[in-house]
MMTF fields as JSON, N, C-alpha, C and O atoms, coordinates in Angstrom:
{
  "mmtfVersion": "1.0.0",
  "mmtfProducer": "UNKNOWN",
  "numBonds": 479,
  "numAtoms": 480,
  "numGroups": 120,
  "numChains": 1,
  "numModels": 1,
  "chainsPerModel": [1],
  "groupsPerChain": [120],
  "chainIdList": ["A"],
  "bondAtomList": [4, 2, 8, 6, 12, 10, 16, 14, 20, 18, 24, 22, 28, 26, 32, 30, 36, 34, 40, 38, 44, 42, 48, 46, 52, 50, 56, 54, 60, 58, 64, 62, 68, 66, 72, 70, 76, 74, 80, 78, 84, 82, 88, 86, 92, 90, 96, 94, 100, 98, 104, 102, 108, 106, 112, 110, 116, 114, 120, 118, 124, 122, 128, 126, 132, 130, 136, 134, 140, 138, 144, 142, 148, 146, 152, 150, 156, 154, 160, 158, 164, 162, 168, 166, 172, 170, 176, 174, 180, 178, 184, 182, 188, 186, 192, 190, 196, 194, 200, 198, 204, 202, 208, 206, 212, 210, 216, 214, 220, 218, 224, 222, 228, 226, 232, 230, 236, 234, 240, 238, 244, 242, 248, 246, 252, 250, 256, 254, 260, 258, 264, 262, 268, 266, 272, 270, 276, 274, 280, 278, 284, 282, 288, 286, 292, 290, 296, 294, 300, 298, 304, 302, 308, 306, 312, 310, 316, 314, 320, 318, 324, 322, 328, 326, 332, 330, 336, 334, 340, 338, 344, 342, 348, 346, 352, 350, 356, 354, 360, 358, 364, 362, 368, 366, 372, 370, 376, 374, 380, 378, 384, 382, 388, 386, 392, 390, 396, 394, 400, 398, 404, 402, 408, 406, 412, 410, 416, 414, 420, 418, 424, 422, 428, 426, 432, 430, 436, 434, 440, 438, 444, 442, 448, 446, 452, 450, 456, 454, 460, 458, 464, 462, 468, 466, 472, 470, 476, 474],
  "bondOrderList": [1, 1, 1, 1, 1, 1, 1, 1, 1, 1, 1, 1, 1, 1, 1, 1, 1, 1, 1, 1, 1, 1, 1, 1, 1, 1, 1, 1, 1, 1, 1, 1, 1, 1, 1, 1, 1, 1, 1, 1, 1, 1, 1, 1, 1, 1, 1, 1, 1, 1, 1, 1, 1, 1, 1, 1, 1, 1, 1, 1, 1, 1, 1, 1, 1, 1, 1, 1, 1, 1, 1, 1, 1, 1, 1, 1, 1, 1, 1, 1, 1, 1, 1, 1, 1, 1, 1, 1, 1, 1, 1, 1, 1, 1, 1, 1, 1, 1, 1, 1, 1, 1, 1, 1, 1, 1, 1, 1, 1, 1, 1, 1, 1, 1, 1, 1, 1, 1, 1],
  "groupList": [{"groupName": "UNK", "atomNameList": ["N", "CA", "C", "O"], "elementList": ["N", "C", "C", "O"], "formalChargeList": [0, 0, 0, 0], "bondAtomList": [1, 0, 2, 1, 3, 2], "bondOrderList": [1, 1, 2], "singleLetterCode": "X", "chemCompType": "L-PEPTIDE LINKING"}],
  "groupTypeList": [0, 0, 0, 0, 0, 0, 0, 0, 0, 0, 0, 0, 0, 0, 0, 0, 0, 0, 0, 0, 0, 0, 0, 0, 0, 0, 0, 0, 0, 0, 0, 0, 0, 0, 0, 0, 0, 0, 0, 0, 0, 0, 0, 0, 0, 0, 0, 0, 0, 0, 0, 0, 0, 0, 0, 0, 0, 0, 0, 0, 0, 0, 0, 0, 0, 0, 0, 0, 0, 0, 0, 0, 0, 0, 0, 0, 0, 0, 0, 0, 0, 0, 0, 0, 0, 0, 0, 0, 0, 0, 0, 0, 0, 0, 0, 0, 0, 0, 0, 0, 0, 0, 0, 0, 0, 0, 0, 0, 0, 0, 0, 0, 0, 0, 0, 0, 0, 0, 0, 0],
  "groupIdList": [1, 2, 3, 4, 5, 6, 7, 8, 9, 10, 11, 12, 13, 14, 15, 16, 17, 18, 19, 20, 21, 22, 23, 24, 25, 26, 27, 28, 29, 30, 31, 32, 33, 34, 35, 36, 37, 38, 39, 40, 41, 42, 43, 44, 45, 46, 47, 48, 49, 50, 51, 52, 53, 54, 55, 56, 57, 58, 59, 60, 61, 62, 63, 64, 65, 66, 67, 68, 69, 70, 71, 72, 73, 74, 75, 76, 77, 78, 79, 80, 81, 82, 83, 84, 85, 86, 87, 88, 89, 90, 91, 92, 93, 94, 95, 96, 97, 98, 99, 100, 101, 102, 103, 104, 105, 106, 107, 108, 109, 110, 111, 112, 113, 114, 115, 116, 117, 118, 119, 120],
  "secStructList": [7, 7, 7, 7, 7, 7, 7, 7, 7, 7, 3, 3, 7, 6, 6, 7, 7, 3, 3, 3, 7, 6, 6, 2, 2, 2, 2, 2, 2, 2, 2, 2, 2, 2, 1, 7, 1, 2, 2, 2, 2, 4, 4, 4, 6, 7, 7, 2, 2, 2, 2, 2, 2, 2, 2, 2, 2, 2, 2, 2, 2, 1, 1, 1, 7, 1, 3, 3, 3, 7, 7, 7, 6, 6, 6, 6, 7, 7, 3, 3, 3, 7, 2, 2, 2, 2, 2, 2, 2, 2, 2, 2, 2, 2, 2, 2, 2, 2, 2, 2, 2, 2, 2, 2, 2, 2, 2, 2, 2, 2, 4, 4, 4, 7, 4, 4, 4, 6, 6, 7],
  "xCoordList": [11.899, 12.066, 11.051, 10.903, 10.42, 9.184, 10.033, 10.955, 9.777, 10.253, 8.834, 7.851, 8.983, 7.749, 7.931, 8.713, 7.361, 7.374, 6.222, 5.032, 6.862, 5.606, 5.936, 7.004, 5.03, 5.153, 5.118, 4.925, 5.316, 5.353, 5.016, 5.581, 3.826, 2.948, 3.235, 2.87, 3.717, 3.467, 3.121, 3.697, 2.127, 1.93, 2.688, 2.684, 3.56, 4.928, 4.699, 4.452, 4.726, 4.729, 5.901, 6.816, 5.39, 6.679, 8.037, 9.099, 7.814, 9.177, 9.776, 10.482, 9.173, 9.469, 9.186, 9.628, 8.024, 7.376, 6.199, 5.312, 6.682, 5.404, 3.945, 3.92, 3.159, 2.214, 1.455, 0.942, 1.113, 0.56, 1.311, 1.714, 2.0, 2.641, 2.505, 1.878, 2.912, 3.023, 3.204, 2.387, 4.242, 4.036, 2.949, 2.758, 2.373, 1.255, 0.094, -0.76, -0.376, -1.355, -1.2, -2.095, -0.001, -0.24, -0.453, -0.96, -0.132, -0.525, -2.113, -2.679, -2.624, -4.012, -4.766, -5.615, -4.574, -4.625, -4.503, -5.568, -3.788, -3.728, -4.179, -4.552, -4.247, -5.165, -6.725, -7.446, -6.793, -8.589, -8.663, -9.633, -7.711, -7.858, -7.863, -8.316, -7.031, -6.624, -7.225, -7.301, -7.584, -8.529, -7.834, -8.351, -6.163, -5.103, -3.938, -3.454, -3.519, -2.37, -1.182, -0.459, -0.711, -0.132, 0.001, 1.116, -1.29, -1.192, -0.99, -1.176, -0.615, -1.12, 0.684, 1.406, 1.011, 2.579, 3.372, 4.356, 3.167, 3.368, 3.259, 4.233, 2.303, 2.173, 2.983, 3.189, 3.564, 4.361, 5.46, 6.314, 5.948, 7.012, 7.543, 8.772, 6.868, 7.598, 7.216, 6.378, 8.053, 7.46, 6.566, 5.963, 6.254, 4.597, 5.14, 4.534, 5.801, 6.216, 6.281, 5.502, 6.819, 6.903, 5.396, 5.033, 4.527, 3.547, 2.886, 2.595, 2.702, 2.309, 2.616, 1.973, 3.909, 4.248, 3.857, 3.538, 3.525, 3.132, 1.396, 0.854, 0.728, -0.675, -0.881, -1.775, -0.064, 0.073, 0.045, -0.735, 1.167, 1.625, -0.046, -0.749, -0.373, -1.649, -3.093, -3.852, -2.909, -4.252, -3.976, -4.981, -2.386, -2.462, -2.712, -3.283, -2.161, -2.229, -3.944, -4.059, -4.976, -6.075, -6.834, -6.597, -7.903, -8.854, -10.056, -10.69, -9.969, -10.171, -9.232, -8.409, -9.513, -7.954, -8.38, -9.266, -7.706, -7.422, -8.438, -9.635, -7.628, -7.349, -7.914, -7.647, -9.031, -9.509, -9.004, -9.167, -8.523, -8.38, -9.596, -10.564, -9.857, -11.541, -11.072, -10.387, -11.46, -11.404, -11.848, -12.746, -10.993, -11.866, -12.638, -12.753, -13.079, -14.08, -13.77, -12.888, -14.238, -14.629, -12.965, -12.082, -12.842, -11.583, -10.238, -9.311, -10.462, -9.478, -9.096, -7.893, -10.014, -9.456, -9.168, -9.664, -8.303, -8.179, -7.858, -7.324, -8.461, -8.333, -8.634, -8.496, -9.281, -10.138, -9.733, -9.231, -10.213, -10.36, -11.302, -12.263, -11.34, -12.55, -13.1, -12.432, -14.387, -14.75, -13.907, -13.609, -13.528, -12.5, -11.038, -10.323, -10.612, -9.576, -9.772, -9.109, -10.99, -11.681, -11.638, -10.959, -12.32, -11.877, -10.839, -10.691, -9.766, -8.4, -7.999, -7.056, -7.915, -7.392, -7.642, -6.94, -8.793, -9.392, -8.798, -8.247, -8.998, -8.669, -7.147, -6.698, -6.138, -4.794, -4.713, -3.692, -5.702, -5.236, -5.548, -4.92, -7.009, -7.033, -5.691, -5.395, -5.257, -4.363, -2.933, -2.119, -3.161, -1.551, -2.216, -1.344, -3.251, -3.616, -3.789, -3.605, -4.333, -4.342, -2.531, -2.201, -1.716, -0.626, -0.043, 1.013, 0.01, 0.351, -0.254, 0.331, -1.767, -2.112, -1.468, -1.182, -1.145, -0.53, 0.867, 1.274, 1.501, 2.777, 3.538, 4.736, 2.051, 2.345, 2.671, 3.242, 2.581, 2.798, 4.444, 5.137, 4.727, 6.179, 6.787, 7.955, 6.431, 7.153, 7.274, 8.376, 6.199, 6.354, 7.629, 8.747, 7.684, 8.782, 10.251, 11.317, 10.207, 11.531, 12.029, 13.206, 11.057, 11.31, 12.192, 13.291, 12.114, 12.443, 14.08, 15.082, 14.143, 16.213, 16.408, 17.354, 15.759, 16.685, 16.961, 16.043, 18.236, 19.028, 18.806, 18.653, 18.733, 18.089, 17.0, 17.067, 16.111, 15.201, 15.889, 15.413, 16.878, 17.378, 18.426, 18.996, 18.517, 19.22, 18.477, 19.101, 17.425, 16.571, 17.258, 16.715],
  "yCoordList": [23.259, 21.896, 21.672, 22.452, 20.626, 20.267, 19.4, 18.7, 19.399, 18.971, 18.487, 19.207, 17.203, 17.042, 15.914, 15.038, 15.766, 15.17, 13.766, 13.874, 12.672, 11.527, 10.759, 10.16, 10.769, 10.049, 8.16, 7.432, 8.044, 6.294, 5.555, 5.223, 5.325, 4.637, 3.004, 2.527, 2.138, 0.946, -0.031, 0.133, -1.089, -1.443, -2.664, -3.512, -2.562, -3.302, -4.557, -4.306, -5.55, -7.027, -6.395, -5.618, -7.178, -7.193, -7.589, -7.33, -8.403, -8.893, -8.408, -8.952, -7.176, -6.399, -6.419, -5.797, -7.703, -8.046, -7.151, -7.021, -6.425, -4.945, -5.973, -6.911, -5.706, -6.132, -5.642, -6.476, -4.168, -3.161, -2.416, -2.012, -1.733, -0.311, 0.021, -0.8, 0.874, 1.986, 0.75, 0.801, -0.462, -0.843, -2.179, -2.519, -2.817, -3.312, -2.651, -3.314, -1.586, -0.995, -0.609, -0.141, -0.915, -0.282, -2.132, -2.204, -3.054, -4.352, -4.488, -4.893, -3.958, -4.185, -3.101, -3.694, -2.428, -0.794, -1.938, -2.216, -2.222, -3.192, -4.317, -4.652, -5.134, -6.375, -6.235, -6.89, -4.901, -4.423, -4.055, -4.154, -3.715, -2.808, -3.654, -3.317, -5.088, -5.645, -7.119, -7.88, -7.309, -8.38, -9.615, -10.653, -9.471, -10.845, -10.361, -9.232, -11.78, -11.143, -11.13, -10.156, -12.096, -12.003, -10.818, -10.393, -10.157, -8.959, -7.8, -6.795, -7.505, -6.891, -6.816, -5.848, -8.086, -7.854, -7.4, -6.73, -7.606, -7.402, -5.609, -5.021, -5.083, -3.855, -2.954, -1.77, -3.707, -3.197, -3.388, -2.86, -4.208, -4.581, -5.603, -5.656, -6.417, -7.201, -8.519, -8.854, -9.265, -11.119, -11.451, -10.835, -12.582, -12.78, -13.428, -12.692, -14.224, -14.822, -13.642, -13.696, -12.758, -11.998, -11.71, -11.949, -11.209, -10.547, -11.474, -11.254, -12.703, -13.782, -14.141, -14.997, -13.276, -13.388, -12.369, -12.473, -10.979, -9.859, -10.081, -9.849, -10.572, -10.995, -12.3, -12.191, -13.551, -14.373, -13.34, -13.393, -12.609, -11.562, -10.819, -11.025, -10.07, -9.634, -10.523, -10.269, -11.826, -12.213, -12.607, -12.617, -13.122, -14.079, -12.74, -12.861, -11.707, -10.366, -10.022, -10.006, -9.805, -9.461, -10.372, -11.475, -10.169, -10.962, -12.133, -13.044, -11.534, -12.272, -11.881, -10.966, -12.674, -12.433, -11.075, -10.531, -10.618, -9.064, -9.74, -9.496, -10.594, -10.991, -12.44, -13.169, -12.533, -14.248, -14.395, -13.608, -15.358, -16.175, -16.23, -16.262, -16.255, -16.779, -17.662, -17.205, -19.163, -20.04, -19.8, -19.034, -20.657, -21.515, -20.461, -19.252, -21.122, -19.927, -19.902, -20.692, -19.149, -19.045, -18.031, -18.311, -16.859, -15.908, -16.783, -16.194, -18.274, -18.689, -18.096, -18.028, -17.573, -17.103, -15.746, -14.737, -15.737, -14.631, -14.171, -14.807, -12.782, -12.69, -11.493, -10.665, -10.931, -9.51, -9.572, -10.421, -7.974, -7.816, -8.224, -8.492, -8.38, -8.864, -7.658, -6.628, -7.814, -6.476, -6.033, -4.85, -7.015, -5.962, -5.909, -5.876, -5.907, -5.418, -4.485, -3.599, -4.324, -2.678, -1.833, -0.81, -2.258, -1.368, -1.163, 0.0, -2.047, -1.838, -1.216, -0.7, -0.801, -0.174, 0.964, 1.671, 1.407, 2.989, 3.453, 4.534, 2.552, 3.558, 3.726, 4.856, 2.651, 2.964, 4.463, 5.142, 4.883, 5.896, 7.009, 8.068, 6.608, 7.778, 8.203, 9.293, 7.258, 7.5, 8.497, 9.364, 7.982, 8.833, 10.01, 10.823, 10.489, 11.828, 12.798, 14.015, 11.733, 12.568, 13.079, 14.244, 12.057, 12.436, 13.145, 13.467, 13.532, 14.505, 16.265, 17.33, 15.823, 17.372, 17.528, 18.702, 16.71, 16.826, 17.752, 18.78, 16.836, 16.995, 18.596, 18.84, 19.584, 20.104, 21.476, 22.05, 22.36, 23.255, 23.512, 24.527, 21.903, 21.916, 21.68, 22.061, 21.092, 21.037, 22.301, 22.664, 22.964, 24.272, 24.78, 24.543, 25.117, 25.814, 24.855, 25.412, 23.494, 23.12, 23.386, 23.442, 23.506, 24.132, 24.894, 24.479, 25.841, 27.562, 26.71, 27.424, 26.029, 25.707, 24.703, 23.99, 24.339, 23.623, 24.238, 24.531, 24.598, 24.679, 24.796, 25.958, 24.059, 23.2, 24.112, 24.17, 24.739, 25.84, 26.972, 27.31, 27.625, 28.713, 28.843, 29.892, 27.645, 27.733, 28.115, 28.334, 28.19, 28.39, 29.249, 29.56],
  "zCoordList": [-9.328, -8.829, -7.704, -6.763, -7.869, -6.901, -5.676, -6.096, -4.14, -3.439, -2.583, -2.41, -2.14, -1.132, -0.164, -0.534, 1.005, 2.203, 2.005, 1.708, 2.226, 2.32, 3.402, 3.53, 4.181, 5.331, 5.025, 4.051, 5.961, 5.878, 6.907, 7.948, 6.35, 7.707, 7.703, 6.628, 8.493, 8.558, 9.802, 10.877, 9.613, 10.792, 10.677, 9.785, 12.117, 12.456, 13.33, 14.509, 13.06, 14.48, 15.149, 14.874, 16.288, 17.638, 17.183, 17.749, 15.828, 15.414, 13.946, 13.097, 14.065, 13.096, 11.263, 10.297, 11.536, 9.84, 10.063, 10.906, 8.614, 8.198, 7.989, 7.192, 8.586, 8.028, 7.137, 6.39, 6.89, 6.025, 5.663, 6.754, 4.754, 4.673, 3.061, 2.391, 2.576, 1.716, 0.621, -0.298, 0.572, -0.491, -0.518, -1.686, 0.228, 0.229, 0.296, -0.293, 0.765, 0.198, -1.589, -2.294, -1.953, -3.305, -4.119, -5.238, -3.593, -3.7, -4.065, -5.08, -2.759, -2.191, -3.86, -4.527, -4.069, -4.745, -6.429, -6.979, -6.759, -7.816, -7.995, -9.119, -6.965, -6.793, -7.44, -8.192, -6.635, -6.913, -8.428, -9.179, -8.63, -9.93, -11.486, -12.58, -10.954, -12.154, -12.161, -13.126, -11.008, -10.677, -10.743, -11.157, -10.166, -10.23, -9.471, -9.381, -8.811, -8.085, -8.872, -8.659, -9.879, -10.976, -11.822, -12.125, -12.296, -13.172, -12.399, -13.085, -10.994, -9.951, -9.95, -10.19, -9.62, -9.7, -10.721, -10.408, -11.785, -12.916, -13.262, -13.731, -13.038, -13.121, -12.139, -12.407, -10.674, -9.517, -9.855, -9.143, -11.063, -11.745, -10.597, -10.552, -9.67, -8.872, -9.308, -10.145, -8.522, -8.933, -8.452, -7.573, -8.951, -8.791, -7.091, -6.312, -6.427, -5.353, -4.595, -3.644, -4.65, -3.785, -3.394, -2.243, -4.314, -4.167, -3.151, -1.975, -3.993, -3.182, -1.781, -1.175, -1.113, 0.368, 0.564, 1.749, 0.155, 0.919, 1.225, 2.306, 0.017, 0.655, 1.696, 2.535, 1.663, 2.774, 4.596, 5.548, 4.358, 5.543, 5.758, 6.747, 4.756, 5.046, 5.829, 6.764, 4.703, 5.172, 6.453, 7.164, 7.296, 8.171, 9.475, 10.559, 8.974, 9.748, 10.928, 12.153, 9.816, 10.07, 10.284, 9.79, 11.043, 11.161, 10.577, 11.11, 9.149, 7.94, 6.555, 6.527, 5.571, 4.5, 4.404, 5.062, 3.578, 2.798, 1.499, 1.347, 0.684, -0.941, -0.447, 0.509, -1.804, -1.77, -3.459, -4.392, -3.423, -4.692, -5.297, -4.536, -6.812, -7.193, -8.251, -9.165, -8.182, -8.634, -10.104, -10.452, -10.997, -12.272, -13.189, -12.982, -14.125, -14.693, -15.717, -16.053, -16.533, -17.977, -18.04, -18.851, -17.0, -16.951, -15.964, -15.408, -15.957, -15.163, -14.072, -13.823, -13.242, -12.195, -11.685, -12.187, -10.609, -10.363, -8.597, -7.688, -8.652, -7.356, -7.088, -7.989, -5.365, -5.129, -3.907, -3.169, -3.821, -2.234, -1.766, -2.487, -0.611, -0.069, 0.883, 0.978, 1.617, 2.155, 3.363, 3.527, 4.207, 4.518, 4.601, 5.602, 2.889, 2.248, 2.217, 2.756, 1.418, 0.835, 2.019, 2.1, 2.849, 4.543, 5.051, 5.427, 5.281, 5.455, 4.521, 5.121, 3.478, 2.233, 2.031, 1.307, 2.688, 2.626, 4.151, 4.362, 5.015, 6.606, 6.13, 6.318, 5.453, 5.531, 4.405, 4.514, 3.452, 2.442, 3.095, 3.109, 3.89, 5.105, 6.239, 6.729, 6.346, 7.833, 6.804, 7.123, 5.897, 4.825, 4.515, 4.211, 4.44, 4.179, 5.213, 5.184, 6.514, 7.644, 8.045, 8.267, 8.051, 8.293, 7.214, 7.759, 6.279, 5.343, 5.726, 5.922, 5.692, 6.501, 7.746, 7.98, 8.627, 10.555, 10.217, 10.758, 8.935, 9.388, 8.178, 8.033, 7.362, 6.424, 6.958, 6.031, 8.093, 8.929, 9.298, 9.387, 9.483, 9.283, 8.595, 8.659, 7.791, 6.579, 5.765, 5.354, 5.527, 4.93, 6.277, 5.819, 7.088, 7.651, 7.637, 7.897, 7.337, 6.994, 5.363, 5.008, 4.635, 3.107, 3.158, 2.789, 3.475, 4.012, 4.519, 4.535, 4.693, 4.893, 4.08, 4.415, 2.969, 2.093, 1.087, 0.322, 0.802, -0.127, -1.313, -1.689, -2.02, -3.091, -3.9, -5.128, -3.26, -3.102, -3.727, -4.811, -3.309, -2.943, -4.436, -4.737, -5.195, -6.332, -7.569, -8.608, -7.523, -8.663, -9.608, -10.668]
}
C-alpha cells in the first residue's frame, strides 16, 4: 500500500478567499492544455460557472489577468494563459515541489508510526 504526504500551498486574502491553490493551479494546468475554460472544466469534472469564478478570483488577484478570453474565429473562441499565468503557474509548481522535498525528512520518520504500514 502506497502512502504519501502533499502539501497544500494556498495564497489566502485577509478575508480568507484562496486566491491560488492546489485546485486552481490545476484550472490554470487545463486552461493551457485544452485551450477553453469550458473544456478545462469539463475535464476537472466541474461546472463551467464555477470555473468561471475561480479565474475571475485569479485575474482580479494579480497584477494582470492569469486567463484572456480569445474572441471569435474560425475555432469560436476560447481561452489561454497569458504570460504571466504561465509564470504564476510554474513558480506555484515550483513552490509544491520545493515543499515536498522541505517537508520529506519528516515524513519518512512519521511513516515509521503509521500503522497501516506495519500490516502488510
Amino acid at each position: 500500500m502506497r502512502i504519501t504526504v502533499r502539501p497544500r500551498i494556498r495564497i489566502v486574502r485577509y478575508d480568507g478567499t484562496i486566491l491560488l491553490g492546489p485546485g486552481k493551479a490545476d484550472l490554470l494546468e487545463a486552461i493551457a492544455r485544452m485551450g477553453s475554460i469550458r473544456a478545462a472544466a469539463e475535464s476537472l469534472e466541474m461546472s463551467y460557472m464555477r470555473a468561471w469564478s475561480m479565474v475571475r478570483t485569479m485575474n482580479a488577484a494579480f497584477r494582470s489577468p492569469l486567463v484572456e478570453k480569445i474572441r471569435g474565429g474560425a475555432e469560436q473562441g476560447g481561452a489561454r494563459l497569458t504570460e504571466r499565468g504561465e509564470r504564476v503557474l510554474a513558480l506555484y509548481r515550483r513552490m509544491e515541489t520545493r515543499a515536498e522535498k522541505a517537508i520529506e525528512p519528516l515524513w519518512e520518520k512519521m511513516r515509521e508510526d503509521l500503522d497501516i504500514l506495519r500490516r502488510r
